[in-house]
C-alpha positions as CSV (number, residue, x, y, z in Angstrom):
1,X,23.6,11.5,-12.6
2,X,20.4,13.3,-12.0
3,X,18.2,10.4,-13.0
4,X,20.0,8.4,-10.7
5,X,19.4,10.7,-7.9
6,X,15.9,11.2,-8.8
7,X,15.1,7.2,-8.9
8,X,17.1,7.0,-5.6
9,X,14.6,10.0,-3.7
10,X,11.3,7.7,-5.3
11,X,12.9,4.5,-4.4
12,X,13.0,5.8,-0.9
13,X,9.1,7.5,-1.3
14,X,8.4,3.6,-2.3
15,X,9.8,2.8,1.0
16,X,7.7,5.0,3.1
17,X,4.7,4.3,0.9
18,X,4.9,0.6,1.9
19,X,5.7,1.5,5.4
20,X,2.6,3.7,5.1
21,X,0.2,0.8,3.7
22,X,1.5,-1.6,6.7
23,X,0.3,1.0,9.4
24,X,-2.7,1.5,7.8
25,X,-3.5,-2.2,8.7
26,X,-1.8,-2.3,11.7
27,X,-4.6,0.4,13.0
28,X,-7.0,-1.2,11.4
29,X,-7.0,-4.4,12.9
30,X,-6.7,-2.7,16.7
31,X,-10.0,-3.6,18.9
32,X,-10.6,0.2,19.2
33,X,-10.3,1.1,15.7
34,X,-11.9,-2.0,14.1
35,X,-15.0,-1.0,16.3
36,X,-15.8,2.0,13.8
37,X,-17.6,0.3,10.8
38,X,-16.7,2.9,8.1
39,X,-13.4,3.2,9.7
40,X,-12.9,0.0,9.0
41,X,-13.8,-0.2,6.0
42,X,-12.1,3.0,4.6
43,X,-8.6,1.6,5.8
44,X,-8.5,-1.5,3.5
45,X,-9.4,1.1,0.7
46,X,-7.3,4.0,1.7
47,X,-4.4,1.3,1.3
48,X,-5.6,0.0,-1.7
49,X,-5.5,3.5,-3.5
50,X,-1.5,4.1,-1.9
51,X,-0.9,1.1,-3.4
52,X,-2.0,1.9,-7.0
53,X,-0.1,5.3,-6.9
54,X,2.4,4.7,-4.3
55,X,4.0,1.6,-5.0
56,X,2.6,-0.1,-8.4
57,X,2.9,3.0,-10.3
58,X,6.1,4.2,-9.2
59,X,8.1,0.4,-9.8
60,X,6.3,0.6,-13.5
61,X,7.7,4.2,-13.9
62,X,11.4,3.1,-12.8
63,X,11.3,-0.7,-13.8
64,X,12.6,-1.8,-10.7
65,X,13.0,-5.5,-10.3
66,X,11.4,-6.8,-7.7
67,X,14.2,-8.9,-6.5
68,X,15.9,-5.7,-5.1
69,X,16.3,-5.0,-1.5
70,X,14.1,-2.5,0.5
71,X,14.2,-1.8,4.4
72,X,10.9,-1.4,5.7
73,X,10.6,-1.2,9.4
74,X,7.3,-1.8,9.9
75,X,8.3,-5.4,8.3
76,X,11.7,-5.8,10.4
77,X,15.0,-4.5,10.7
78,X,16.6,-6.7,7.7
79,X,16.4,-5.6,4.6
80,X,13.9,-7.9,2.2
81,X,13.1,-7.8,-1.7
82,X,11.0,-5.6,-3.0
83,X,8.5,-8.7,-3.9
84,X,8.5,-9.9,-0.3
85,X,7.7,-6.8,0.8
86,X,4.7,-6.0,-1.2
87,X,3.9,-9.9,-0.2
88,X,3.5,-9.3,3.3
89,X,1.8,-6.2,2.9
90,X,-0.6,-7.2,0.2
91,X,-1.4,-10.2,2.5
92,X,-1.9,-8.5,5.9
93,X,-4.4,-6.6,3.9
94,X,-5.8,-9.2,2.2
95,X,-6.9,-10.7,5.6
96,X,-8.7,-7.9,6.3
97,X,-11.0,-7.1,3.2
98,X,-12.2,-10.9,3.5
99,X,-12.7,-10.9,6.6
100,X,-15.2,-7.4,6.2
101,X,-16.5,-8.5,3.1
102,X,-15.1,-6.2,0.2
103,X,-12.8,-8.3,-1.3
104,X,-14.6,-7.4,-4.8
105,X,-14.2,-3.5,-4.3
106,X,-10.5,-3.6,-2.9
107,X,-9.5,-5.9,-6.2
108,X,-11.0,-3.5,-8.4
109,X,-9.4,-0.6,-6.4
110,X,-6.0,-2.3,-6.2
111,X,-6.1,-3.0,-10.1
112,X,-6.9,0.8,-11.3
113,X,-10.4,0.5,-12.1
114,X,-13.6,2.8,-12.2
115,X,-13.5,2.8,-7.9
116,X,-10.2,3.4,-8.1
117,X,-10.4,6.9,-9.4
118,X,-13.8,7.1,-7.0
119,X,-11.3,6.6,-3.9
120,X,-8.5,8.3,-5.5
121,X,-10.8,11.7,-5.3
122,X,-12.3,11.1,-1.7
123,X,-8.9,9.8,-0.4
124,X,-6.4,13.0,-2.5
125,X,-6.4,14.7,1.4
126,X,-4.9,11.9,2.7
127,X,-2.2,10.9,-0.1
């Protein structure tokens, strides 16, 4: 019973993780916001790190298929699987890092690499 509630409170911090990541870009790509260069550029990263620990960790952790349904506002009011959801976040944001050129350090960010743990350490106020 306790492992169910447990899974059911990080299920929910999944949630709010990938609501989280789809702000980020939301900001990011607003005229006043995009005019900052290392603004800019931290965002894409910033979600990039959420996404390691947030959302790919915790689904390896739990094993939760990604067929399961999530409500995440920030995507619309119905709910959506848990694959669509990190979909359309993972494209939104994918947009973005080609379009400012750091495709190469968001990948390696995104797949736990050596600037992962770089960003992890400058970003650990924000998480």
């Amino acid at each position: 019973m306790v492992k169910f509630f447990k899974a059911s409170s990080e299920y929910n911090k999944l949630a709010k993780a990938l609501e989280r990541m789809n702000n980020i870009i939301i900001m990011a790509i607003r005229p006043s916001y995009a005019n900052k260069e290392d603004d800019l550029e931290r965002a894409p990263l910033l979600f990039a790190v959420i996404a390691r620990e947030e959302v790919f960790n915790r689904i390896s952790e739990f094993n939760w298929p990604m067929h399961s349904k999530i409500s995440i506002p920030a995507l619309g009011r119905q709910a959506i699987t848990l694959g669509e959801a990190i979909e359309l976040t993972l494209d939104s944001a994918e947009e973005l890092v080609q379009e400012i050129g750091i495709d190469e350090k968001f990948k390696e960010v995104m797949e736990g690499g050596q600037s992962y743990y770089e960003y992890e350490q400058k970003f650990q106020h924000l998480l």
